[in-house]
C-alpha positions in Angstrom: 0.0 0.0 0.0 1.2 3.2 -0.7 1.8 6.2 1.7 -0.4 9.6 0.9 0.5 12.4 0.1 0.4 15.5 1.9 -3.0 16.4 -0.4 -4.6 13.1 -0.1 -3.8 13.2 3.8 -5.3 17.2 3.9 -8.4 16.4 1.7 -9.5 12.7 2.8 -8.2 11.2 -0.4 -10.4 13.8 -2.5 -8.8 16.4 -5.2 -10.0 19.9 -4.7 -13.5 19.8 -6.3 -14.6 16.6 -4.3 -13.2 18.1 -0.8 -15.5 21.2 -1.3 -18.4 18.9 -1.1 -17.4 16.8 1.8 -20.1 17.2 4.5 -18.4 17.7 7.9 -19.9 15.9 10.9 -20.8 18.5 13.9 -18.0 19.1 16.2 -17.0 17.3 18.8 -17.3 20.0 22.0 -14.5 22.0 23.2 -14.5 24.8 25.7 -17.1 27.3 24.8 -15.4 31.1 24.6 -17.4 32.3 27.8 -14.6 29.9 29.7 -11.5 31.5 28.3 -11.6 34.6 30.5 -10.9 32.8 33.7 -7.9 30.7 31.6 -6.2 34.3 30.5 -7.0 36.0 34.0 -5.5 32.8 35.5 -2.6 34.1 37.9 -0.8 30.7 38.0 -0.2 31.2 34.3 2.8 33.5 33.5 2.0 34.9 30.0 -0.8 34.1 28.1 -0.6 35.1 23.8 -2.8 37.8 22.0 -4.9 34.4 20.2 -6.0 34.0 23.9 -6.7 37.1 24.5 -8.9 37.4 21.0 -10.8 34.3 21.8 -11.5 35.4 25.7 -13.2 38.4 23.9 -15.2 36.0 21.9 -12.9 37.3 18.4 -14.7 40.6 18.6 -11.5 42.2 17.3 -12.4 40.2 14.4 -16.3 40.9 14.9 -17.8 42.3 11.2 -14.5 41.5 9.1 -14.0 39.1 6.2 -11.3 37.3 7.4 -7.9 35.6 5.7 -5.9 33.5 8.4 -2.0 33.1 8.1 -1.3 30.6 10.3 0.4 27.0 11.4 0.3 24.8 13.8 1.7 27.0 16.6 -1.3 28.9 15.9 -3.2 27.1 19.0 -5.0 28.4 22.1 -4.9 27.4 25.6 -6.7 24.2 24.9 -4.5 23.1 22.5 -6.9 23.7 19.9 -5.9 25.6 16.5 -7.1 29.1 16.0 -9.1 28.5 12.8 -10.7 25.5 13.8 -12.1 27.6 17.3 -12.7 30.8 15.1 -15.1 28.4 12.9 -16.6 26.6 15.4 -17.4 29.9 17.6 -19.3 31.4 14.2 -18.0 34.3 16.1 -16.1 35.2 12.8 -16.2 35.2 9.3 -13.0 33.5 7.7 -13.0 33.5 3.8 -9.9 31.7 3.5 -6.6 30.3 5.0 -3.0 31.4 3.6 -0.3 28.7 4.5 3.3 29.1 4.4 6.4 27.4 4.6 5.7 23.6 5.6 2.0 24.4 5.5 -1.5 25.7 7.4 -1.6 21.7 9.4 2.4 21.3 9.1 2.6 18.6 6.7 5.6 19.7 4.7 9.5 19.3 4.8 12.0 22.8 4.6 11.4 24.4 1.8 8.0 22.9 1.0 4.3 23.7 1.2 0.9 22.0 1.1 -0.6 22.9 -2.6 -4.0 25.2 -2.4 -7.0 22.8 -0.8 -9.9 22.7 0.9 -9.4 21.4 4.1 -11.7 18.4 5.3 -12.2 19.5 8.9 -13.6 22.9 8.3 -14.5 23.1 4.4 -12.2 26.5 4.2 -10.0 26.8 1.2 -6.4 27.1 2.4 -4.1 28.9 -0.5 -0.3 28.1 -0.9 1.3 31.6 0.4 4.5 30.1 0.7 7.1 31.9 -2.0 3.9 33.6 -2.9 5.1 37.4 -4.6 3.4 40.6 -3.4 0.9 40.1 -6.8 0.1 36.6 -5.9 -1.0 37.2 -2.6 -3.0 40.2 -3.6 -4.4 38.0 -6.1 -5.4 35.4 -3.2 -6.7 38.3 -1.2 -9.5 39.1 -3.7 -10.4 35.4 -5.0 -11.2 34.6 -1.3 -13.2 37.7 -0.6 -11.1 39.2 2.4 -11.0 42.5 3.7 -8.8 41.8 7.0 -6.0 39.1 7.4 -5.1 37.7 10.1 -1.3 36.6 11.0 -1.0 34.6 14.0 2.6 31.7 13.9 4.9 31.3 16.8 8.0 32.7 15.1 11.4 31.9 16.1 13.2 35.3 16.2 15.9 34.7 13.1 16.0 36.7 9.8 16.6 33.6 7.8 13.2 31.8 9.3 11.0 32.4 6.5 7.2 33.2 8.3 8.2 36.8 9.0 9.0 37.2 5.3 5.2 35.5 4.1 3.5 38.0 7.0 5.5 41.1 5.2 4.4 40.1 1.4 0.6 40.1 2.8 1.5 43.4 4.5 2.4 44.7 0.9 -0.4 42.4 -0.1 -2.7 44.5 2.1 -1.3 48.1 0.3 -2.1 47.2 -3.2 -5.5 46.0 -1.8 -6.7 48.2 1.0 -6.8 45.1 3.5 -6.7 45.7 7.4 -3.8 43.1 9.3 -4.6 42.0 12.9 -1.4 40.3 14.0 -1.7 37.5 17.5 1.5 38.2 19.2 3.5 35.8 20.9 6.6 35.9 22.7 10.2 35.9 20.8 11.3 32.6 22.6 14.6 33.9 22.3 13.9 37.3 24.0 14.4 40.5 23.1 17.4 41.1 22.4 18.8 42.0 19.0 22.2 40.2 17.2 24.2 40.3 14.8 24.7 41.3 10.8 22.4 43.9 9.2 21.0 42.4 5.6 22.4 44.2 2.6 20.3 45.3 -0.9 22.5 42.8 -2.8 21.9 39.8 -0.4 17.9 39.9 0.0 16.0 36.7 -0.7 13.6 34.7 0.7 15.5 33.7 3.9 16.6 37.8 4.5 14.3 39.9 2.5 14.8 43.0 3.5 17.1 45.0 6.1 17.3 44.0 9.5 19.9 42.4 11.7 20.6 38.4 11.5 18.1 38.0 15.3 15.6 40.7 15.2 15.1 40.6 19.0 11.5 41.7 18.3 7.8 39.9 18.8 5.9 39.5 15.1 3.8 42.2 16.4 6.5 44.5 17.0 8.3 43.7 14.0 5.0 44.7 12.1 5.3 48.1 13.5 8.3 48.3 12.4 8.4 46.9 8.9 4.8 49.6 8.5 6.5 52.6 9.4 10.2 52.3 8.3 10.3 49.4 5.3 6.9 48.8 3.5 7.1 52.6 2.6 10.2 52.3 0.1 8.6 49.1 -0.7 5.0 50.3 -2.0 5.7 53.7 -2.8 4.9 55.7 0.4 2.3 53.3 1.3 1.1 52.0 4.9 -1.1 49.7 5.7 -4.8 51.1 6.1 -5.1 49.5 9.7 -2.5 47.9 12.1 -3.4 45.8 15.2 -1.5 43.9 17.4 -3.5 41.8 19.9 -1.0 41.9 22.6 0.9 39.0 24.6 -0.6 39.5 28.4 2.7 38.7 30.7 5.7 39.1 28.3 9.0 40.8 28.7 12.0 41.1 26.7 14.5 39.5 29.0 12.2 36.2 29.3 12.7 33.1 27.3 10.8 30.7 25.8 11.4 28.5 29.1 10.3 31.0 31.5 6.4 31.4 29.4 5.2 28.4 30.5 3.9 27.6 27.3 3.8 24.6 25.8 6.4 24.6 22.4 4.8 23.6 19.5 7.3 22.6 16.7 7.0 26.1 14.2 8.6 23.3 11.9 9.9 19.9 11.6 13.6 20.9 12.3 12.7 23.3 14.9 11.7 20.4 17.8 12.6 22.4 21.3 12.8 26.1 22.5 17.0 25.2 22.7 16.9 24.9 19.3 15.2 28.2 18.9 18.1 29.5 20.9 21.1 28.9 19.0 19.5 28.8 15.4 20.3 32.7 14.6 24.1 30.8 14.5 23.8 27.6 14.0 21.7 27.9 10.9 24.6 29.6 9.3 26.3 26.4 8.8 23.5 25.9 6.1 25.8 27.7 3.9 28.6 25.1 4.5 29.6 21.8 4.3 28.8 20.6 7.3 25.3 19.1 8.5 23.4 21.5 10.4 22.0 18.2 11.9 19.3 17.7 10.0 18.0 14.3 9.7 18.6 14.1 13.5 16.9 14.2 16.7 18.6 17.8 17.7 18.7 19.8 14.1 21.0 22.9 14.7 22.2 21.6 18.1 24.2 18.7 16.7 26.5 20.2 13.9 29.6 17.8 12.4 30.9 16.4 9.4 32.6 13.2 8.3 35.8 15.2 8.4 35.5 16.4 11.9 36.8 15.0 14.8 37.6 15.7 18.9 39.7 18.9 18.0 36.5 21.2 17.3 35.0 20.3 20.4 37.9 21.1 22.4 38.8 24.4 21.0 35.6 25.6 21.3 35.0 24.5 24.9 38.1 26.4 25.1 36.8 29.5 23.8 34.9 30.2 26.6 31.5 31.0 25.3 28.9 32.6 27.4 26.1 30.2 27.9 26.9 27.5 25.9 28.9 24.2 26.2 30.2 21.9 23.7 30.3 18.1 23.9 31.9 16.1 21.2 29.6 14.3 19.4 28.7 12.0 16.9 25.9 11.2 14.8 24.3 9.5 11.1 22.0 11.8 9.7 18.9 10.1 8.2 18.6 12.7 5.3 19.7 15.7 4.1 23.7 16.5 4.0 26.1 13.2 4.5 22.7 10.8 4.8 24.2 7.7 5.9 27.4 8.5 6.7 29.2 8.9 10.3 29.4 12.8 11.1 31.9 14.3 14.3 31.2 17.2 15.3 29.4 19.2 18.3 26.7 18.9 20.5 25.5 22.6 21.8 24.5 22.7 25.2 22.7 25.4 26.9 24.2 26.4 30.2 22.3 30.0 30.9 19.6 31.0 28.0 19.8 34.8 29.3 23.6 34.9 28.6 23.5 33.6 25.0 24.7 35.6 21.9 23.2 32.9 19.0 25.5 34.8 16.4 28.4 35.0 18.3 27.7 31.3 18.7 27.9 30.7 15.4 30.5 32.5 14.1 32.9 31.0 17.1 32.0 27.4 15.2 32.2 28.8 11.5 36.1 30.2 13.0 37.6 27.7 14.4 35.9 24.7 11.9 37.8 27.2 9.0 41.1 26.9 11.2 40.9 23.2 11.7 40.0 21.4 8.8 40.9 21.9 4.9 38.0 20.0 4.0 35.7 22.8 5.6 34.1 24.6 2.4 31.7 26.9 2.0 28.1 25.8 0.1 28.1 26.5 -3.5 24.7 26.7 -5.8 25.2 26.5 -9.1 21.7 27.9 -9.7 22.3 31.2 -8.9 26.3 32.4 -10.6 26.0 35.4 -9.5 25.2 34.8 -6.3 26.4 31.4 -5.5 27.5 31.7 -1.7 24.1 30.5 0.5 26.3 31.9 3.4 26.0 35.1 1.8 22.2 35.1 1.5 22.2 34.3 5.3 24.8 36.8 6.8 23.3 39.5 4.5 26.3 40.5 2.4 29.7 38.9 1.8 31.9 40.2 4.7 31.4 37.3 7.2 32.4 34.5 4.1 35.6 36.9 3.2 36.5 37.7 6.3 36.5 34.1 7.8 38.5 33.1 4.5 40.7 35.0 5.5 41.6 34.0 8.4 40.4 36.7 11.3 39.3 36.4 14.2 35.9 35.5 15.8 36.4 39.0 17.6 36.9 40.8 14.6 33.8 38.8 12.7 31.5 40.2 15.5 32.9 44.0 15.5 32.5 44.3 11.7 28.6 44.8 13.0 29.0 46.4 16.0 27.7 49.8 14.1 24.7 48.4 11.9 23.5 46.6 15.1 23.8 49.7 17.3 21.7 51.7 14.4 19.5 49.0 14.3 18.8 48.5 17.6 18.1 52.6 18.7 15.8 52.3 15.4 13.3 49.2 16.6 13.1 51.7 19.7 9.7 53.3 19.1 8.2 50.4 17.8 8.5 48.1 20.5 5.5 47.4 23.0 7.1 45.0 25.5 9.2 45.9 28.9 12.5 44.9 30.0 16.4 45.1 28.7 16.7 45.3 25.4 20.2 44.9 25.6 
C-alpha cells in the first residue's frame, strides 16, 4: 500500500472539487469562549498570547470583518486547539480563507516545502499556498477569497533567515495594493528580546533575509509589524502604509524572558525546529547551512548537533576552550537520516545550553564557523550552481559577503562580530519606538 501524500492526507483522499463537497460531521465539543476569561486572568499562568486574549473576547476584534488566516500549527489556544478551527466553530467570525506558508497551514511539509492550495476536510475552508507567494500573488489570493482583513498569527522563532516573518511582510504589501486591514496575534520571541548580529544588505535579499534588519531581530511578530509599516513597507509600495495595524498583545511578556520562562507549551513552528533550545542557538547555527557541514538535519537535535565526516575531537575542544557565554560543547557524533552526508558517520558538536539569558546565537555561530575554518581543509563553503552570480548560500544568510571573506581569510571571531557592531547599534536605537514589551533590550 502506498503512503499519501500530503494532499490526499489534507483532503480525505479527494482532489479539490470533491473536498468542497465533503459534508463535515458536527463538532465534537471544546470549551465554549465564555470559559477563556478565567484561563487568560489565571494568575498561575505566566504569559498568556494575543490568540487567547482574542478568543476570551469572543474574536470581537475580528467581529464584522472578512477574514484571511495566516497561520500554522503554533497557531493554538490554551486548549491546545488551532485558531481556525475555534474561530469556525465559535461562528464568532467570518474566515474567507486560510494562507499557508512554509511547511503548511496543518504542518505537513518538509523545509522548503508547502501544502498545494486545498480545501481542508475539517472545516471546508480553502487554504491557498502563500509560501514563496510574490506581493501580486498574494493580492491576487486576497481578492479570489473575498477578504478585507488578514489575520497573522505563527509562533515565530526570532531569526531573519526563518522564512514566516517574510510571508506575513508580502501580505502586508499584499494588504497596500489592496486596501486590507492586518490584525497580528503576538506571541513571545522565545529567544527574548534582544537584538544580534549582521544587518541584511540590498545585494543579499532573498527569501531567507528579504529586507534590512539584523541576522536576530530581537522583536515579537507584532513588533516587528510596526516596524516593517513605518520604516520598510514605505520604500517598498511607494509611500504606502497599511490602512489599519493591530497587534493583539501577549498579556505577561517581557524582553528578558525566554521561551522556558512562558510556561507555554512549544509547539514545533517546523519539523527541524523540535525544542525552544533549538530556537536559541539557530540565529548561529543555521549559518552552517551555507557550509559543508550538517546542520543536523536528519537528527533528533537539528541545529544543536553540527559535524561532518571530516571532523573530529579537535572542534569540540577548541571551542569549549573559547569560553562561550552560555553554551557548552560536547563532542559528538551522529548518522544523519537525510539531508547533507545521509548515511554516513558525522563528528562534530553537540551545543549545550548552560544560561539562555547569557547567549549571543551569532556570536555562537561564528565561534564554530572560526575555528571549523582553522581546523580542517576540507571545511568549504556551500556552492549553488543555480544562482552564478550569487552562489554563496552563506551570503544570502549573513546578509552580504563580509562574514564568508572575512573568515577566509583567516580573522578572528572578535573581529567577525565588531564588523557589525555599528549596523547593530543603528539597528537597535531604530526598533526603539516600535516596541511594545518591557525589560532590557540589551
Amino acid at each position: 500500500m502506498t503512503s499519501p501524500n500530503r494532499r490526499q492526507l489534507l483532503t480525505g483522499g479527494a482532489g479539490l472539487a470533491g473536498a468542497a463537497a465533503l459534508t463535515l460531521g458536527a463538532p465534537a465539543a471544546f470549551a465554549s469562549p465564555a470559559a477563556y476569561p478565567s484561563v487568560v486572568n489565571d494568575p498561575k499562568r505566566k504569559v498568556t498570547p494575543g490568540a487567547d486574549v482574542a478568543a476570551a473576547a469572543n474574536w470581537s476584534v475580528l467581529a464584522g470583518r472578512k477574514v484571511g488566516i495566516i497561520t500554522n500549527p503554533t497557531g493554538i489556544l490554551m486548549n491546545l486547539r488551532t485558531i481556525v478551527d475555534e474561530m469556525h466553530e465559535s461562528g464568532a467570525v467570518d474566515i474567507k480563507g486560510v494562507f499557508g506558508p512554509e511547511h503548511g497551514f496543518r504542518g505537513t511539509a518538509q523545509a522548503g516545502e508547502a501544502e498545494d492550495t486545498y480545501v481542508d476536510e475539517r472545516t471546508g475552508l480553502t487554504v491557498y499556498d502563500a509560501y514563496g507567494a510574490t506581493t501580486a500573488k498574494f493580492a491576487q489570493m486576497i481578492r479570489t477569497a473575498g477578504v478585507d482583513t488578514v489575520v497573522f498569527d505563527i509562533q515565530d522563532v526570532g531569526s531573519r533567515f526563518y522564512t514566516y516573518i517574510w510571508t506575513m511582510y508580502t501580505a502586508m504589501k499584499a494588504c497596500v495594493e489592496t486596501g486590507a486591514s492586518m490584525v497580528v496575534l503576538d506571541r513571545p520571541n522565545p529567544i527574548g528580546g534582544k537584538a544580534f548580529g549582521p544587518m541584511m544588505t540590498d545585494a543579499w535579499t532573498s527569501g531567507v533575509g528579504a529586507e534590512k534588519i539584523v541576522q536576530a531581530h530581537g522583536m515579537t511578530v507584532g513588533e516587528l509589524a510596526k516596524y516593517l509599516d513605518a520604516i520598510i513597507l514605505p520604500t517598498d509600495t511607494n509611500g504606502g502604509h497599511l490602512s489599519e495595524l493591530k497587534v493583539v498583545e501577549v498579556k505577561g511578556w517581557r524582553r528578558d524572558v525566554t521561551y522556558a520562562g512562558t510556561g507555554l507549551p512549544w509547539v514545533m513552528p517546523s519539523p527541524n525546529m523540535p525544542t525552544p533550545d533549538t530556537a536559541l542557538v539557530y540565529p548561529g547555527t543555521g549559518m552552517f547551512e551555507g557550509t559543508n557541514l550538517s546542520e543536523g538535519r536528519g537528527t533528533t537535535r537539528p541545529f544543536e548537533l553540527i559535524g561532518a565526516p571530516y571532523i573530529d575531537h579537535k572542534w569540540a575542544d577548541r571551542l569549549a576552550g573559547r569560553g562561550i557565554a552560555g553554551v557548552g560543547f560536547r563532542e559528538a557524533y551522529f548518522t544523519p537520516t537525510f539531508n547533507k552526508h545521509v548515511g554516513l558517520v558525522c563528528g562534530g558538536v553537540q551545543v549545550q545550553i548552560l544560561e539562555p539569558s547569557a547567549i549571543d546565537p551569532t556570536r555562537v555561530g561564528v565561534e564554530m564557523l572560526v575555528a571549523a575554518k582553522a581546523l580542517y581543509s576540507a571545511f568549504q563553503w556551500r556552492y549553488d550552481t543555480y544562482d552564478p552570480a550569487r552562489p554563496y548560500w552563506i551570503d544570502k544568510l549573513s546578509g552580504s559577503t563580509r562574514l564568508r571573506d572575512q573568515i577566509t581569510a583567516g580573522a578572528d571571531a572578535d573581529t567577525v562580530i565588531g564588523a557589525w557592531k555599528d549596523e547593530l547599534a543603528a539597528f537597535d536605537a531604530a526598533r526603539q519606538p516600535f516596541l511594545i514589551y518591557g525589560g532590557p533590550t540589551r
